[in-house]
N, C-alpha and C positions, 0 to 999 in steps of 0.2 A: 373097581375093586368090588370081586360080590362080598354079600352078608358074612360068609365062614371066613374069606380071608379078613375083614376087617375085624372079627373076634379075636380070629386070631393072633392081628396086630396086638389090640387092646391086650391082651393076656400078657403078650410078649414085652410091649412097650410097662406097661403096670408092674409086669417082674421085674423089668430095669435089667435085663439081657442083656450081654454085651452086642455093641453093633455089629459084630459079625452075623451073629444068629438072626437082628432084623432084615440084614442083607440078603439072606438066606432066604426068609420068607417074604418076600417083598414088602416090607414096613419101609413106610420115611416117615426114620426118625433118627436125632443124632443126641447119644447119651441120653440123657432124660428129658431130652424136652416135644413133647407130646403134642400129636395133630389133633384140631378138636374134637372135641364128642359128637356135636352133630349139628348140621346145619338147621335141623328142626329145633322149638320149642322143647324145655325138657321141666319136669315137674316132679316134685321128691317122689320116689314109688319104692317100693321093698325090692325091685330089683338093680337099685341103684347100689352099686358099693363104695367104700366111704372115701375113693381116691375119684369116684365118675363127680360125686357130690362136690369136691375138694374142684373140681375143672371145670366146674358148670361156673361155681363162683367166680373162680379165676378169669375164665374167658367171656364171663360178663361183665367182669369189670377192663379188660383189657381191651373190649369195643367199644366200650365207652368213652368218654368224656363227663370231664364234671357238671356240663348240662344237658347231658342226655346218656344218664344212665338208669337202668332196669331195675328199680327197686323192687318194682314187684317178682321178679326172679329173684332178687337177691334178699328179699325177707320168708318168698316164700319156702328158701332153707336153710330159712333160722328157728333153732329149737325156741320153744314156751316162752324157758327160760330166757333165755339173749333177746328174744321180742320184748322182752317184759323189760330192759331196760332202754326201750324206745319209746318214743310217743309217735307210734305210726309206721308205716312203709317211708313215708319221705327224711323222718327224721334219721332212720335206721339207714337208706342210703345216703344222707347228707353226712352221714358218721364215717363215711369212705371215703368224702371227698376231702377231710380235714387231714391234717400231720396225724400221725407217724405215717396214714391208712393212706396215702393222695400216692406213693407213685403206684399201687395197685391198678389206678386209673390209666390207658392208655397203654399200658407197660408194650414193649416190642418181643419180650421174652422172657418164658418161664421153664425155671428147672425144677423139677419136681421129687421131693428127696422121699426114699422110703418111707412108708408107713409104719405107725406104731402101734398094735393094737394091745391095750391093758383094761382088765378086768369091763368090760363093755362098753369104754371109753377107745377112740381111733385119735390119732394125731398124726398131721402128715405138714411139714414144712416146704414152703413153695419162695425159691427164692427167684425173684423178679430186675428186669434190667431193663431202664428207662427209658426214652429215646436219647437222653444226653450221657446214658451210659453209666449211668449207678445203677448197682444194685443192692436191692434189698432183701433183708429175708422174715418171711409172716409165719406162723405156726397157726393150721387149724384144729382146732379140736372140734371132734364130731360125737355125738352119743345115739344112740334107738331110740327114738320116738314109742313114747307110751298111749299117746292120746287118739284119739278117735280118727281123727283127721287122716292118719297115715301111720297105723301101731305098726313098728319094726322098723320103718324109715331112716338112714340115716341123716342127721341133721345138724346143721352146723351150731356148736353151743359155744363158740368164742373165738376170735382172730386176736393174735399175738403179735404187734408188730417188734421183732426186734431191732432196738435203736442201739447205734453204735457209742 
């Protein structure tokens, strides 16, 4: 699949098109749930938008396992703030491997519900289905990055796990 068509997946899969239209353009994908972003390394940059941000998360935690998971992808898009209630990169992934955050880990599949964007804050719900067949649903909220490090970025400032 060259570069323009897999834009063009992204675009069409991100609007949440109905499957006809992915048919159409040769996308595989079925309702919402999205092939990954990339088989490369990916690191916050201002050309990320706040749903690529929302699946880096996602499919970092979804290769993983509880003892071999990517903190440092997963803190490195954590806003200031949400760092600042860690002590660390490891503390901040051992925070994923506990309840409510644990079937994030390993998950076999994720639906990914529209975006919300308000006043410069992004929120986009991912709800996940476990190898034993639960599913759960997490709320990310995202904000733009102010600081030096990556000013416009966006960056994850809090995961929401909703418990039934």
């Amino acid at each position: 699949m060259g570069m323009k068509q897999r834009i063009l997946c992204r675009a069409v899969v991100l609007g949440l098109v109905s499957t006809v239209l992915l048919t159409a353009t040769g996308c595989a994908a079925i309702e919402s749930v999205i092939d990954p972003v990339s088989a490369e390394p990916v690191a916050p940059g201002t050309e990320l938008e706040p749903e690529e941000v929302v699946r880096v998360q996602v499919e970092a935690l979804q290769a993983a396992s509880a003892d071999d998971l990517d903190g440092e992808l997963l803190y490195a898009f954590a806003s200031a703030d949400y760092r600042a209630a860690f002590d660390g990169v490891s503390d901040y992934a051992e925070h994923f491997t506990r309840r409510p955050y644990r079937p994030l880990i390993g998950h076999i599949e994720a639906r990914y519900h529209p975006l919300e964007l308000d006043n410069g804050l992004a929120r986009q719900d991912v709800t996940v289905t476990t190898e034993d067949g639960e599913t759960r649903r997490f709320g990310f909220l995202l904000t733009r990055s102010v600081s030096e490090d990556c000013d416009g970025c966006w960056l994850i400032e809090a995961v929401r796990a909703y418990v039934d």
